[in-house]
BARO-396562 format. One line per 8 residues: number of its first residue (from 1); their letters; for each residue x, y negated, z of C-alpha. Coordinates in nm, 3 decimals. Layout:
BEGIN
NUM) a) X:Y:Z | ...
***
This chain:
BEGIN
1) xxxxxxxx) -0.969:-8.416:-0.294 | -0.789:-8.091:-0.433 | -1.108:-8.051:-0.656 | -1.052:-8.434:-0.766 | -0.689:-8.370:-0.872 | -0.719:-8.007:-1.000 | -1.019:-8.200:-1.265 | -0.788:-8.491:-1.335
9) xxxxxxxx) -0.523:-8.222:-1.407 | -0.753:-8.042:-1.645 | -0.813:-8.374:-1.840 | -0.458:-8.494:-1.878 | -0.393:-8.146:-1.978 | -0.678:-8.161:-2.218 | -0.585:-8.515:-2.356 | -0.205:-8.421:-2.401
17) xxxxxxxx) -0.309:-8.110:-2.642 | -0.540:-8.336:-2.834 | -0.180:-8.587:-2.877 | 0.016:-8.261:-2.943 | -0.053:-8.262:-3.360 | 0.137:-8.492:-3.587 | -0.076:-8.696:-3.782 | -0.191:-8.533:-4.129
25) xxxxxxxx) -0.206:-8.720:-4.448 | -0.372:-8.525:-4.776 | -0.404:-8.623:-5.100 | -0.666:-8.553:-5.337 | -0.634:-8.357:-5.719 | -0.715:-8.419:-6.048 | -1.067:-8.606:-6.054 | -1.116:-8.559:-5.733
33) xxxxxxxx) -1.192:-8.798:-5.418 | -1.129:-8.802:-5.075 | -1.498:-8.631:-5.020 | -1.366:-8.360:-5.224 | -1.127:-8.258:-4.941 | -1.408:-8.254:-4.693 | -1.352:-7.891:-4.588 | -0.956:-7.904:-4.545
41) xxxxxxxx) -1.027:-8.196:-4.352 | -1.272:-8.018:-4.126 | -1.077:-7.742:-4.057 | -0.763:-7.932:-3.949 | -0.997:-8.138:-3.689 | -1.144:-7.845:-3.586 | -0.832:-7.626:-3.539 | -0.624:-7.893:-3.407
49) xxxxxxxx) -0.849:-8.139:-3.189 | -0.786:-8.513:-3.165 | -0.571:-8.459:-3.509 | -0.504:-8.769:-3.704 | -0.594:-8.641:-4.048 | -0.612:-8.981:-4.328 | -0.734:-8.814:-4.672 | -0.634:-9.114:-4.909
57) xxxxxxxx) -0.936:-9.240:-5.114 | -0.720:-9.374:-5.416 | -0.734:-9.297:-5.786 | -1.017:-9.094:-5.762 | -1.225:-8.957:-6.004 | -1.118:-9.079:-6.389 | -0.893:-9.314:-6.252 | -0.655:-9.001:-6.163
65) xxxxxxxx) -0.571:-8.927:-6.496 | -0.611:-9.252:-6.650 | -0.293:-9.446:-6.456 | 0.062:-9.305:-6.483 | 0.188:-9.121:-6.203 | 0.460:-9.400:-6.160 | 0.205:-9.599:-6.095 | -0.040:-9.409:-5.847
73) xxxxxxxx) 0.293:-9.294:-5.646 | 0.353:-9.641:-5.632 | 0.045:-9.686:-5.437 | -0.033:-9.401:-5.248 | 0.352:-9.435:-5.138 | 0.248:-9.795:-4.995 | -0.021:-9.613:-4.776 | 0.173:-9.355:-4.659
81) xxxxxxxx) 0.427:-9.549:-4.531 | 0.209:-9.775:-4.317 | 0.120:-9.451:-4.166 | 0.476:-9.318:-4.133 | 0.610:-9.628:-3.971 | 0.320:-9.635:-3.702 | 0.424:-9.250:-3.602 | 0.821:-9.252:-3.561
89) xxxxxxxx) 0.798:-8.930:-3.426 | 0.671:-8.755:-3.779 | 0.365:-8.682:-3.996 | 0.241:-8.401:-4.235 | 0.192:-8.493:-4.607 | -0.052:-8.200:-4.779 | -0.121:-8.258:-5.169 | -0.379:-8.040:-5.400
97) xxxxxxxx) -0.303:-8.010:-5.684 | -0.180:-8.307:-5.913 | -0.196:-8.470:-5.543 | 0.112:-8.270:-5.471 | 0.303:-8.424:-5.777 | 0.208:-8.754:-5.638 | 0.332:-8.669:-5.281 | 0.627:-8.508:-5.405
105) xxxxxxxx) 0.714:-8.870:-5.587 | 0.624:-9.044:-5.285 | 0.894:-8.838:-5.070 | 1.146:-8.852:-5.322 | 1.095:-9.246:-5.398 | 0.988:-9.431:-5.058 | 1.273:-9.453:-4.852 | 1.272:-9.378:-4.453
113) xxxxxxxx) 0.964:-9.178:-4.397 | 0.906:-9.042:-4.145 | 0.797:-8.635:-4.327 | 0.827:-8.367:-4.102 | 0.637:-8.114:-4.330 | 0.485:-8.118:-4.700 | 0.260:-7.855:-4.763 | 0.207:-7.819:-5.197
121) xxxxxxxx) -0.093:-7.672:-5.247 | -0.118:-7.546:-5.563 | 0.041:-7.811:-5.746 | 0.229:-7.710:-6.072 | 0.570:-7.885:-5.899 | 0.766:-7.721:-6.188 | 0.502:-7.864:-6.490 | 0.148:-7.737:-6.629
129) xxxxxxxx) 0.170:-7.608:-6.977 | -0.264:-7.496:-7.026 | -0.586:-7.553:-6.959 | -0.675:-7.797:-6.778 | -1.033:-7.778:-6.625 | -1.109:-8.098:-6.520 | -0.999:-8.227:-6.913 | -1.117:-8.002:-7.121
137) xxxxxxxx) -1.378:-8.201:-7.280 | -1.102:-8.436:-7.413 | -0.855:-8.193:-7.497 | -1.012:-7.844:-7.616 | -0.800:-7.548:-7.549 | -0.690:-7.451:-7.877 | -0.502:-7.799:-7.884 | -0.279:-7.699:-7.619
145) xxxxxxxx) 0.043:-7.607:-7.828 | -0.005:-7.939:-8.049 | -0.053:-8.096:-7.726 | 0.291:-8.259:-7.683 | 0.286:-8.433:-7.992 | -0.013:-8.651:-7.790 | 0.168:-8.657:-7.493 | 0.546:-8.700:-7.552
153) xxxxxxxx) 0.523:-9.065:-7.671 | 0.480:-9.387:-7.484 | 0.097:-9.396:-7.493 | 0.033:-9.024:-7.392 | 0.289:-9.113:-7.060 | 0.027:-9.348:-6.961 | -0.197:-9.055:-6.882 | -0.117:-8.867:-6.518
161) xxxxxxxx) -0.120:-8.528:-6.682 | 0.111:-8.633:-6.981 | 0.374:-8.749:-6.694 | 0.403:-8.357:-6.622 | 0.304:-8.182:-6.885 | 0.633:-7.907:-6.935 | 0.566:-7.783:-7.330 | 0.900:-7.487:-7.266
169) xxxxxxxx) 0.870:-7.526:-7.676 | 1.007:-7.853:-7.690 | 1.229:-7.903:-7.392 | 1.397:-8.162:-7.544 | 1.099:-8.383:-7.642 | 0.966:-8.319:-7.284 | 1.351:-8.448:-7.159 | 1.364:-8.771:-7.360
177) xxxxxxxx) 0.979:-8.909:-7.308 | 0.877:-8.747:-6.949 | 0.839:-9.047:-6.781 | 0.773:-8.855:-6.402 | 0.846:-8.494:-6.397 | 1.162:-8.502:-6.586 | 1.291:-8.789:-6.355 | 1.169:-8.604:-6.034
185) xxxxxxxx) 1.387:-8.351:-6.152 | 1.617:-8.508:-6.298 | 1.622:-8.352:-6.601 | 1.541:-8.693:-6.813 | 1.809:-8.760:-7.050 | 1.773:-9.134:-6.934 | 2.110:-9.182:-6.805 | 1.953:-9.568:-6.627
193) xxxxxxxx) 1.814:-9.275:-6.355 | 2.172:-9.137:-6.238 | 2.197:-9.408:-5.994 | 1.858:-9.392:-5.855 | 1.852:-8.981:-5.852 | 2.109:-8.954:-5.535 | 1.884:-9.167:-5.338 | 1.612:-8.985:-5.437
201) xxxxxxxx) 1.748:-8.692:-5.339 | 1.859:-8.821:-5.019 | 1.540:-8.929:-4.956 | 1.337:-8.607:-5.075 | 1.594:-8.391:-4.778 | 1.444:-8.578:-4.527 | 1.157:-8.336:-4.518 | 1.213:-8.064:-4.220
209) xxxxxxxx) 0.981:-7.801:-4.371 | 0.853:-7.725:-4.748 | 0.558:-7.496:-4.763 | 0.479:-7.361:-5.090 | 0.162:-7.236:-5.184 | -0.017:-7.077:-5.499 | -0.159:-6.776:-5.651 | -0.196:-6.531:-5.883
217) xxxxxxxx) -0.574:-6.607:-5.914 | -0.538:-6.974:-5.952 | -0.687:-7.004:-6.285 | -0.565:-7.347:-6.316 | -0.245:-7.417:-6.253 | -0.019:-7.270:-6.569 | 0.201:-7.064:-6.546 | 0.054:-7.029:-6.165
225) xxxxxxxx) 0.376:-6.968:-6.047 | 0.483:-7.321:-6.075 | 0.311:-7.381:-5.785 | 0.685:-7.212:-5.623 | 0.855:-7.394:-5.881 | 0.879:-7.102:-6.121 | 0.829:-7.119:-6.471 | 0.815:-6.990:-6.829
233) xxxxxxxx) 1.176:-6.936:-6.999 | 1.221:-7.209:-7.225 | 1.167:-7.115:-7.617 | 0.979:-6.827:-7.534 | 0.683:-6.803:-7.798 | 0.525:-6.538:-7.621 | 0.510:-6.671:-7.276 | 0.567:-6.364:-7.071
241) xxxxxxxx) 0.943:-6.449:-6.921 | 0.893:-6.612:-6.594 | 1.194:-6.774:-6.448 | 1.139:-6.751:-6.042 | 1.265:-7.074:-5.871 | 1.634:-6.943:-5.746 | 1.668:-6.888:-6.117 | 1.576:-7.263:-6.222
249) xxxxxxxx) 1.891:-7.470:-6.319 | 1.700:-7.772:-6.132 | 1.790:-7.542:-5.841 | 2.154:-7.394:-5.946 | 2.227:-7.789:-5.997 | 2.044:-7.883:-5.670 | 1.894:-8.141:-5.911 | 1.704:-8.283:-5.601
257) xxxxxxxx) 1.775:-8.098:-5.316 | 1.540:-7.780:-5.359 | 1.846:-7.566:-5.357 | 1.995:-7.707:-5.011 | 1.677:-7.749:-4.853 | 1.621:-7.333:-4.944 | 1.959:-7.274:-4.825 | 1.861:-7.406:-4.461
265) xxxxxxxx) 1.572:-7.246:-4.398 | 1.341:-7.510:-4.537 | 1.087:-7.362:-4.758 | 0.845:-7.139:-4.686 | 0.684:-7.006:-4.994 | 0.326:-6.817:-4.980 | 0.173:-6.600:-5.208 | -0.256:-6.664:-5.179
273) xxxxxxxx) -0.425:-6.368:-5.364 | -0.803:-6.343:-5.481 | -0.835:-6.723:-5.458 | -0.898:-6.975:-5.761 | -0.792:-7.365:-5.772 | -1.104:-7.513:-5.669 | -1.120:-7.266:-5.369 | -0.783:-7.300:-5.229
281) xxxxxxxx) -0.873:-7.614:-4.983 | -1.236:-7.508:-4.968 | -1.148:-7.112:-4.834 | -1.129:-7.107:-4.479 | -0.898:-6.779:-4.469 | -0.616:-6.942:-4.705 | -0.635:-7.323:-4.473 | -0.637:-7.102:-4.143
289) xxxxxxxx) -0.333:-6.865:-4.254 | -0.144:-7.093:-4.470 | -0.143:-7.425:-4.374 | -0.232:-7.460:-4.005 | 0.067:-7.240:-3.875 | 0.277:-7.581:-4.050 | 0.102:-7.814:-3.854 | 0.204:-7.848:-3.531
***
């Protein structure tokens, strides 16, 4: 009989660890698809047993770039809080890439949730201003200074990219047309967006931890250091002033709560070296030391 109850407490031992993990939710990048997470996935599960990890399957592929951001927040937020409201006691919300713009809306615009911690994973959260991989073919590199002149109108908002693309050559342009990034930050001069920025900001402090990672390596993401919402000094031609995040007058202001969030202890920002965009989910070493420690 001791035998019997010194199993049964091995199982309900066993069973409560597997319950231990908050439920994860990820979203994908540019052109990507919920397959393309397949590794960050794996290594959650494996890591953290009986894990509830959802990687949403929306916008994928050409879709991503082809809706607004408005739009695809708009539904990914409608997923996530399904999720949130079936797990009171808190969830984790990783995004890659352009998938951490989109969760980064969803925080700051769905009301309620239930976020414990959002992991950005090499998401430009403070703009992309340079190649873009995954778009070259439509927009060769050279075009990238004329860029804005595509993208700071209504049309070029309807692209996802456009929504956050940061020209720091034509701040004011960006300022009047940005139809996602500039209102995430408030930093649109729409003045219809005062009311709805305190709630947003209200809503975006309800997140317990921010974990912010990127890399000199990242090959992608430009400047890479917007990935810790750093970025180049506006009006400078030759690109080589980067203004680190405590610097940022979107922080100064507490625009949207990145300064008090900082202020408490909330963000953890990490440095990933020898690591390129497409590998940051895929490497092992960077999903073990980086993101894992967050969810618990």
């Amino acid at each position: 009989m001791h035998l019997v109850g010194t199993v049964l407490l091995f199982f309900a031992s066993l069973l409560a660890s597997c319950q231990a993990f908050k439920p994860v939710i990820i979203i994908h990048g540019l052109r990507q698809a919920a397959s393309s997470l397949k590794d960050i996935d794996g290594y959650i599960r494996e890591a953290h047993p009986g894990t509830e990890v959802t990687v949403l399957d929306l916008y994928t592929r050409d879709e991503s770039y082809e809706a607004p951001m408005m739009e695809q927040v708009k539904d990914f937020g409608a997923a996530i809080k399904k999720i949130s409201d079936a797990h009171p006691e808190g969830f984790h919300l990783i995004g890659f890439s352009q998938g951490g713009l989109i969760a980064r809306g969803v925080l700051q615009i769905v009301p309620n949730l239930n976020i414990d911690t959002f992991i950005s994973l090499s998401s430009p959260q403070m703009g992309q201003f340079g190649d873009i991989a995954s778009i070259r073919k439509y927009f060769p590199a050279f075009l990238k200074k004329e860029l804005w002149r595509l993208l700071y109108n209504t049309r070029g908002q309807l692209l996802s990219f456009g929504g956050y693309w940061s020209d720091p050559m034509h701040v004011d342009s960006y300022r009047k047309t940005s139809k996602y990034l500039a209102y995430l930050n408030n930093e649109t001069s729409d003045a219809s967006h005062v009311a709805d920025s305190f709630q947003w900001k209200a809503n975006f402090l309800r997140v317990q931890k921010l974990v912010l990672i990127g890399g000199p390596d990242d090959g992608t993401i430009n400047p890479w250091q917007s990935a810790h919402f750093g970025y180049w000094r506006d009006c400078d031609r030759s690109l080589s002033v980067i203004v680190p995040m405590r610097d940022q007058e979107v922080y100064l202001m507490d625009s949207f709560g990145l300064k008090t969030l900082d202020q408490q202890g909330r963000i953890v920002i990490t440095t990933v070296p020898n690591t390129n965009h497409t590998m940051m989910h895929r490497d092992k070493n960077v999903v073990t030391s980086a993101v894992l420690p967050h969810l618990t």
